[in-house]
BARODO-748090 format. One record per residue (C-alpha): residue number from 1; x negated, y, z. Coordinates in nm, 2 decimals. Last residue first. Example, Ala and Ser with C-alpha at 12.3 -4.5 7.8 and 13.67 -1.06 7.14 Angstrom:
BEGIN
PT   n      u      v      w
PT   2  -1.37  -0.11   0.71
PT   1  -1.23  -0.45   0.78
END
This chain:
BEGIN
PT   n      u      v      w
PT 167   0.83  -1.63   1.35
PT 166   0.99  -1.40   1.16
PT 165   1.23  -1.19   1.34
PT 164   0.96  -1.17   1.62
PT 163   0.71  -1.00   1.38
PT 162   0.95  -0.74   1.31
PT 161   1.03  -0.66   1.66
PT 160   0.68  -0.64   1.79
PT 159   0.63  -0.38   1.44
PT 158   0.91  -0.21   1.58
PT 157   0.84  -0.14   1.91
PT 156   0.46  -0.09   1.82
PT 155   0.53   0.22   1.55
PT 154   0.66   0.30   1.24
PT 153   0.57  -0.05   1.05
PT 152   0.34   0.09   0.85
PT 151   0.16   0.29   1.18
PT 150   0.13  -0.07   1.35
PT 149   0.01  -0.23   1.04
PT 148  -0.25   0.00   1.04
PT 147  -0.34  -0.05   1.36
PT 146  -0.38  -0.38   1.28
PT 145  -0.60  -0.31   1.02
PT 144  -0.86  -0.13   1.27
PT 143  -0.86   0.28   1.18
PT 142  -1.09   0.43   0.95
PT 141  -1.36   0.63   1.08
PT 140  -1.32   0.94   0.87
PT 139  -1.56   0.99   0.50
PT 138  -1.56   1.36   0.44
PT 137  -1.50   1.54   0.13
PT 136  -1.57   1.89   0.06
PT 135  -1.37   2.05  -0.22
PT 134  -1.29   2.41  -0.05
PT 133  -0.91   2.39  -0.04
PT 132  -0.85   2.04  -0.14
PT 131  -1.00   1.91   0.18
PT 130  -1.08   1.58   0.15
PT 129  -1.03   1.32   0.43
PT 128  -1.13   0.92   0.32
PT 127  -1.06   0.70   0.59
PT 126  -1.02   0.46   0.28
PT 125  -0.63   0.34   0.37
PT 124  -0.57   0.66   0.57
PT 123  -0.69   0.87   0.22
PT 122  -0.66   1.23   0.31
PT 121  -0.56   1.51   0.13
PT 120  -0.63   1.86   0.34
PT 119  -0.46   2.17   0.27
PT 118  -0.66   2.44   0.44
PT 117  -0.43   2.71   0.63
PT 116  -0.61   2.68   0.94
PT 115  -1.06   2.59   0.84
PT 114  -1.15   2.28   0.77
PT 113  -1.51   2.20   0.76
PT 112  -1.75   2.23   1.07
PT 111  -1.42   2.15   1.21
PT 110  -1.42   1.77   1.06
PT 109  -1.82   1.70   1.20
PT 108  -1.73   1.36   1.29
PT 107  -1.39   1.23   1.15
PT 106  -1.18   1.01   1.39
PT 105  -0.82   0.95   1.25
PT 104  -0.50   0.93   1.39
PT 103  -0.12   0.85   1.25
PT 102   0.17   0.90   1.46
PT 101   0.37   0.53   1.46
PT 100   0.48   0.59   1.84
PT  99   0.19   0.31   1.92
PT  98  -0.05   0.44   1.73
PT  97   0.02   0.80   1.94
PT  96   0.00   0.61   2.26
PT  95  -0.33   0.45   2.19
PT  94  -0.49   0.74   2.10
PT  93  -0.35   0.95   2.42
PT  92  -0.46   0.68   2.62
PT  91  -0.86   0.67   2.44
PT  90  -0.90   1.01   2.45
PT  89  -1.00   1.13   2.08
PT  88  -1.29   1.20   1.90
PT  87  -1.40   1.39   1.65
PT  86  -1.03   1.50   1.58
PT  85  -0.77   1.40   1.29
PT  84  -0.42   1.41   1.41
PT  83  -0.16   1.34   1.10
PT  82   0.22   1.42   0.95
PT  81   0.31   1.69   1.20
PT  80   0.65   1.67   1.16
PT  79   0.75   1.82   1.47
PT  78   0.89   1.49   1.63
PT  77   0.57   1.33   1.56
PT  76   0.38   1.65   1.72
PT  75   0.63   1.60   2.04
PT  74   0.62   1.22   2.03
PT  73   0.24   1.23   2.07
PT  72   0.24   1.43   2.40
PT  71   0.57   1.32   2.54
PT  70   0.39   0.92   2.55
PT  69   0.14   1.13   2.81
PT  68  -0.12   0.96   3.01
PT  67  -0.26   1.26   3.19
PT  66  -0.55   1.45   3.09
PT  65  -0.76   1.39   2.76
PT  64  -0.55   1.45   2.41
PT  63  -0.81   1.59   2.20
PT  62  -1.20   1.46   2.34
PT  61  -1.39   1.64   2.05
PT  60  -1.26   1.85   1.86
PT  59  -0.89   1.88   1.69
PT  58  -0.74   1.89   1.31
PT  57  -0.40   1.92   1.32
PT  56  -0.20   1.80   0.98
PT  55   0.13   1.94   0.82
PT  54   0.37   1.73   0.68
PT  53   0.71   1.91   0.84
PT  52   0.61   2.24   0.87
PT  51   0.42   2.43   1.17
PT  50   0.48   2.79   1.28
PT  49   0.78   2.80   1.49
PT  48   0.63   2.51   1.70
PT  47   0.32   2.66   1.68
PT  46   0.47   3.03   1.89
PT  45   0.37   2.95   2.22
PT  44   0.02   2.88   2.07
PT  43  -0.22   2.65   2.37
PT  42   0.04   2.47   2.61
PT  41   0.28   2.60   2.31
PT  40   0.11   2.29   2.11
PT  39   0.50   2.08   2.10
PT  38   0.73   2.26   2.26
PT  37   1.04   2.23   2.02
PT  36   0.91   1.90   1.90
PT  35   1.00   1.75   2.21
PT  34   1.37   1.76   2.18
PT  33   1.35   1.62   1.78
PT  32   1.09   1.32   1.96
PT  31   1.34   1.27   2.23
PT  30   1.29   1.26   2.61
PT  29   1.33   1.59   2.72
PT  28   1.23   1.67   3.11
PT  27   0.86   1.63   3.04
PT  26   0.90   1.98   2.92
PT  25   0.77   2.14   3.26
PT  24   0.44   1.95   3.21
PT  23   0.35   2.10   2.89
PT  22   0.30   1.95   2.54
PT  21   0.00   1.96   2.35
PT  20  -0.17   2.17   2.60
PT  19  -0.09   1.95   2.90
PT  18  -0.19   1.66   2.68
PT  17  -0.54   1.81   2.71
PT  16  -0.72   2.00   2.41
PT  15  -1.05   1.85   2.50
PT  14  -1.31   2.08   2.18
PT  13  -1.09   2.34   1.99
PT  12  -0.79   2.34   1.74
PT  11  -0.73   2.36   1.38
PT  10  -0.41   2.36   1.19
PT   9  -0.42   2.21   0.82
PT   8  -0.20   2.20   0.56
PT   7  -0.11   1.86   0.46
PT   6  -0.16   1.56   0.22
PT   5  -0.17   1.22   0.33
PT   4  -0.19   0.93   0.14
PT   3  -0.14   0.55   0.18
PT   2  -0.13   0.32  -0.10
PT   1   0.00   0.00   0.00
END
């Protein structure tokens, strides 16, 4: 399955929290369309105003550390951000946005060159990211096929549930 991303970009700093992504005081709301409402106003009050339906962030090093956060990853689903791409990510927040079907991807070096407002096309199947704005390509880390298969199937819940129905 061919599997491509394309996006404008929004760029963000080095440990952007889950606090940041989506603040404490919105843990109330349990939906994805709920969360999206607050989703980044930890850091831009005014993102989820900002951000369209496809579009990608592009973090630093260590995005998504703090608190174990399912909220976090739901709210940037439920916004329609199509893609995270950071250095690096904290390992709970990474697991929790696989397992909500939100796409990740580690590329070292990714800030150096994106800039907001870039459009990025990137290649999940190759870990392939280039940004159509300037021409550089970068080569991501691409993800474990299982995760993959996770992400096609829109998340853990329903991947479990579609390998149940056929064994």
């Amino acid at each position: 399955m061919d599997w491509t991303i394309e996006g404008r970009a929004w760029v963000f700093g080095d440990n952007i929290d889950t606090d940041a992504i989506l603040p404490a005081r919105y843990l109330v709301y349990t939906t994805e369309e709920e969360l999206a409402k607050y989703a980044m106003t930890g850091i831009d009050p005014e993102f989820p105003k900002k951000a369209k339906k496809g579009d990608i962030i592009v973090g630093g090093k260590n995005f998504g550390s703090g608190s174990s956060r399912e909220h976090a990853p739901m709210g940037l689903k439920g916004l329609g951000i199509s893609l995270v791409i950071a250095e690096s990510f904290a390992r709970i927040f990474y697991r929790n946005a696989i397992n909500i079907g939100l796409p990740l991807l580690e590329c070292k070096g990714i800030r150096e060159h994106v800039k907001d407002g870039d459009v990025l096309r990137v290649d999940l199947n190759r870990g392939v990211v280039k940004n159509l704005t300037t021409g550089v390509e970068l080569k991501a880390q691409r993800l474990p096929e299982f995760m993959m298969e996770i992400l096609k199937d829109g998340g853990l819940i329903p991947y479990l549930k579609k390998r149940k129905l056929k064994s």
